[in-house]
Every structure is written in C-alpha cells, then in structure tokens.
C-alpha positions as CSV (number, residue, x, y, z in Angstrom):
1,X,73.1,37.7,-36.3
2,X,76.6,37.2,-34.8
3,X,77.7,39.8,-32.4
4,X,81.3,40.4,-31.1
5,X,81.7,40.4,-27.7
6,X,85.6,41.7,-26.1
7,X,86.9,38.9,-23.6
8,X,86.4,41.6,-21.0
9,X,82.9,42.0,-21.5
10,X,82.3,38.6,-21.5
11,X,84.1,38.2,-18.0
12,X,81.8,40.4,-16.7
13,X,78.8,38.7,-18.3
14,X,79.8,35.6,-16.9
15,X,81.1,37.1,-13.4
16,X,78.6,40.0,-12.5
17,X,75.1,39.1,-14.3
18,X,75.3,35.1,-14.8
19,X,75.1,35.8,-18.7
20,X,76.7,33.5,-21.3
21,X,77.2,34.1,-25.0
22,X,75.0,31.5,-25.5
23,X,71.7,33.5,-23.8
24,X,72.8,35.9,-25.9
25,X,72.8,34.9,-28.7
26,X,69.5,33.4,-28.0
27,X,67.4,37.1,-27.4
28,X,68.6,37.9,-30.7
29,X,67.4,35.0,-32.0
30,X,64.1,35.3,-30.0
31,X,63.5,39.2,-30.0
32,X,60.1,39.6,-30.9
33,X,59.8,43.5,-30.5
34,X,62.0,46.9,-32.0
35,X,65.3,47.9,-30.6
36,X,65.3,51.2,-29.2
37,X,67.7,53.8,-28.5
38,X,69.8,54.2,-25.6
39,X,69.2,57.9,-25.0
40,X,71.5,58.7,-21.8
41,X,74.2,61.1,-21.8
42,X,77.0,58.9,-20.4
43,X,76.0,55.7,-23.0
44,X,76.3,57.8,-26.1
45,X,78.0,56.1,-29.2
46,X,78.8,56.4,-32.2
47,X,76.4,54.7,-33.9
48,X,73.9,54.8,-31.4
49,X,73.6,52.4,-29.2
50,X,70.4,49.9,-29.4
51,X,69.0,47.7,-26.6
52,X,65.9,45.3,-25.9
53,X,64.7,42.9,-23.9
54,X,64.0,39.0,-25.0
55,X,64.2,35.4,-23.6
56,X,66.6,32.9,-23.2
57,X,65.4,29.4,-25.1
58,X,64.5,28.4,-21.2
59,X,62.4,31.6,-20.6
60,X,64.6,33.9,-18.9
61,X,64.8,37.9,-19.8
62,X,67.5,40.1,-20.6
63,X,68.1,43.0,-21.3
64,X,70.7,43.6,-24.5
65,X,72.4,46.3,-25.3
66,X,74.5,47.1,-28.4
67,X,76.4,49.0,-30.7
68,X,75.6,48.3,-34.2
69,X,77.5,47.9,-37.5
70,X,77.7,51.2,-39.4
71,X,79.8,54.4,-39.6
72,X,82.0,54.7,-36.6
73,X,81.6,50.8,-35.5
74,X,82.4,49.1,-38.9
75,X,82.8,46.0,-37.2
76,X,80.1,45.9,-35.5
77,X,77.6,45.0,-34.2
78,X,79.2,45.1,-30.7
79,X,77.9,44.0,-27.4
80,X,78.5,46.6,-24.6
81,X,76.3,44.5,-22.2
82,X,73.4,41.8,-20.9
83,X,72.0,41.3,-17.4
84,X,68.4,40.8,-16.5
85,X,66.1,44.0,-16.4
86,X,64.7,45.5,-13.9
87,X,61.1,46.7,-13.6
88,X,62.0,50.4,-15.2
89,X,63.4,48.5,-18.1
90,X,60.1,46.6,-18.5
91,X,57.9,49.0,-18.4
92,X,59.9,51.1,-20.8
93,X,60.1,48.3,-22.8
94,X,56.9,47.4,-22.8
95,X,55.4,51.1,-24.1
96,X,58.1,51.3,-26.6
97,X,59.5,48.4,-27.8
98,X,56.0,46.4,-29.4
C-alpha cells in the first residue's frame, strides 16, 4: 500500500518521534492484526480515521494512524501520524486489534 505523507508530517516524523517513511511503510507491510477506529472527538475525519500497531523489519513498534481512501479523502490513504505506543495503546491494541 503506498500512503501519502505531507512534507510537514514527515518533518515531524523525523523531528519529534525518530520515524522515517521507510518504518512506515514497513508496519504496513508487516501488520499482522485489524485496524481500528480512532474514536476521539478531537481526531474525527472524514473518513474515519484507522490506526494499528506493527513492527519495523528490525523489530521496533509503532503506532500508525491514518485516513483512508474513500468519500471525503479521495486521495487517500493519508498518514496523520507514527510514533511508538505507549502501554494504553498496547493494551487496547492487544484486546481489539487480533
């Protein structure tokens, strides 16, 4: 799957979390569970936006989340963001996700 990701997103990738396009690319490659819905308020999209955790080809986590193609986002998908997850993330992950 290739995903768009905006020059400023990428910055902060890069900047903030230590993320390259690369690692991402790489969770989507090596997702192994379901996406799930990003059900907050303040994160709400049109469509909906999706997230999941994977690993890196050297084993490390993140956390992805993503607009996807469809009405509203015809170019999509789109990232919004990647860092690594914290133990919330996990656990949500883990009940939900497999």
């Amino acid at each position: 799957m290739h995903i768009k990701i905006c020059a400023t997103i990428l910055e902060k990738l890069i900047q903030k979390h230590g993320v390259t396009e690369k690692e991402v690319q790489e969770c989507f490659l090596n997702r192994d569970g379901c996406y799930l819905k990003d059900t907050r308020e303040k994160n709400q999209t049109i469509p909906a936006t999706l997230w999941f955790i994977a690993e890196t080809n050297r084993g490390r986590r993140l956390k992805i989340c993503f607009v996807p193609g469809g009405p509203g986002n015809p170019d999509g998908p789109v990232l919004k963001t990647a860092y690594e997850p914290n133990s919330i993330e996990d656990a949500i992950y883990q009940k939900y996700g497999y």
